[in-house]
N, C-alpha and C positions, 0 to 999 in steps of 0.2 A: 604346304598342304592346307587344304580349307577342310572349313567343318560346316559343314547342311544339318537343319535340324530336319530328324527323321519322324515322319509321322508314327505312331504307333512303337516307337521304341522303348523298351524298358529303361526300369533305371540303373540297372544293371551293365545294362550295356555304353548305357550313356557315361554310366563311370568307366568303364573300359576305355571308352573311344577316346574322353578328357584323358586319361591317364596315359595313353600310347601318345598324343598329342604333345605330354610333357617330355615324357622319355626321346621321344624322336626330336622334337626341337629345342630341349634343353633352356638354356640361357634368351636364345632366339624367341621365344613363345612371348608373345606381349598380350595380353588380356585388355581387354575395352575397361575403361573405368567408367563409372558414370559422375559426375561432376556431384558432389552432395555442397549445397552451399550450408555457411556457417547459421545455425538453429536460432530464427531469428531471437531476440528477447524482449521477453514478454515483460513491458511496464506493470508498476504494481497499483500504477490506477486503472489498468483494465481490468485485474484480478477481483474476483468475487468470494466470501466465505459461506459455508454453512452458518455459522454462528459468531455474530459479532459484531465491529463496528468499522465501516470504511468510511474513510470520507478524504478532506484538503484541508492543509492548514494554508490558508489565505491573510499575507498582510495587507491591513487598509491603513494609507500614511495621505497626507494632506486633504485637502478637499472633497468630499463626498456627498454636499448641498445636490439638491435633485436642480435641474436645470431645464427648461422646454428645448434649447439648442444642441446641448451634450448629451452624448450617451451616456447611461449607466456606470460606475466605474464599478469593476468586482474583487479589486486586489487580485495581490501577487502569490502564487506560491511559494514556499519560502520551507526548508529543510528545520525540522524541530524536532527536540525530545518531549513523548506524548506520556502522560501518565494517567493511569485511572487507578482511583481510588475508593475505597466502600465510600458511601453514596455520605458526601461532608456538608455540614452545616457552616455559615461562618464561623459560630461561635467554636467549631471543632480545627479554627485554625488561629496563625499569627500574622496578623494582618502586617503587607509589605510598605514600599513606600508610596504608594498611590491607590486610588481604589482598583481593584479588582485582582492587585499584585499581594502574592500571599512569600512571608518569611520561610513559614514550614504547616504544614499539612497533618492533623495530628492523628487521622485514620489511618489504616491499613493500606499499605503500597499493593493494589492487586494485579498489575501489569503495566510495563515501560517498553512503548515503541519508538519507532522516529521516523521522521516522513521524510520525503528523497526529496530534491532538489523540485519536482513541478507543486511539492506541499502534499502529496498523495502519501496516506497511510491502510494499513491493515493491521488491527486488534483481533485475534480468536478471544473470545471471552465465554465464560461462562453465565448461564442465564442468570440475571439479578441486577439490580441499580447500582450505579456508580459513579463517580464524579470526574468529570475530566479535568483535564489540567496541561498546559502548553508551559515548558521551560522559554522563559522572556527575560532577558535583561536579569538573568543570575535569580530570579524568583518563579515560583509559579505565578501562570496568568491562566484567569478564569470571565469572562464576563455576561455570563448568565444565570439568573437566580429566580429561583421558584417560591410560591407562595410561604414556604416555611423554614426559607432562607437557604437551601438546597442548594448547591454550587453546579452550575451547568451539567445537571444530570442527566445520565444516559441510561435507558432499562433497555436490557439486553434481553428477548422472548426466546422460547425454547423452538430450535430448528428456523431462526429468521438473524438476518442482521439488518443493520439499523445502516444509513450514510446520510452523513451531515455536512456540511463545512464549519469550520470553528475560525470564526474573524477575528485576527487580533487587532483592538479596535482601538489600542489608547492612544494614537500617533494623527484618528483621524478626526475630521469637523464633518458634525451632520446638520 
């Protein structure tokens, strides 16, 4: 038995007709599928927020001398534990073993993310200044500082977010 779609039919009747449909062919009745492919997924360096801070953690490791014959190198993405913190002075930490590597961090822990595998992260944060900070080699790593000794601070504006990249840079020559 075939089924024609009827112009002008109710829906009423449309249920009738599916229904007598099942009843008379039972087991027999094979319905059309339509193929749904798998929802592709969506990286979380294409993702955008209302409020906060996106960006890439990028490692820079040997040579990075500017050169007339070589291109630019930009570093690696590289998977890390991201912290931000109320917005830290050095003197508000315990300096690690090298510059810019901190022991412990003596403000306020205000959120911990972690960036995938291409270095891509998303922070939701709340509007206000903060310090960032990349787990390195079992210490925090920081290596940006502001006029009043500020640790790589980030202000976060109400209804905007911020994207940056944060290089971690002790590994390379400039």
């Amino acid at each position: 038995m075939t089924f024609k779609y009827l112009t002008g039919m109710n829906l009423w009747s449309l249920c009738l007709s599916v229904l007598s449909l099942i009843i008379l062919n039972g087991p027999n009745l094979v319905f059309a599928q339509k193929k749904v492919s798998k929802k592709a997924k969506v990286s979380i360096c294409d993702l955008t927020l209302k409020q906060g801070v996106k960006g890439k953690i990028l490692l820079l490791k040997g040579n990075f001398m500017p050169s007339p014959e070589a291109k630019a190198k930009q570093g690696v993405g590289v998977k890390r534990e991201i912290a931000f913190f109320e917005l830290t002075r050095e003197d508000q930490t315990e300096a690690g073993k090298s510059s810019g590597f901190y022991k412990r961090v003596k403000t306020k822990l205000i959120k911990r993310v972690y960036s995938n595998g291409n270095g891509c992260f998303l922070a939701k944060l709340s509007t206000g200044k903060y310090s960032m900070f990349v787990k390195e080699e079992g210490e925090w790593y920081a290596n940006s500082f502001g006029p009043n000794g500020e640790i790589f601070e980030v202000e976060v504006k109400e209804g905007d977010f911020i994207q940056l990249d944060f290089k971690i840079s002790h590994g390379a020559a400039f």
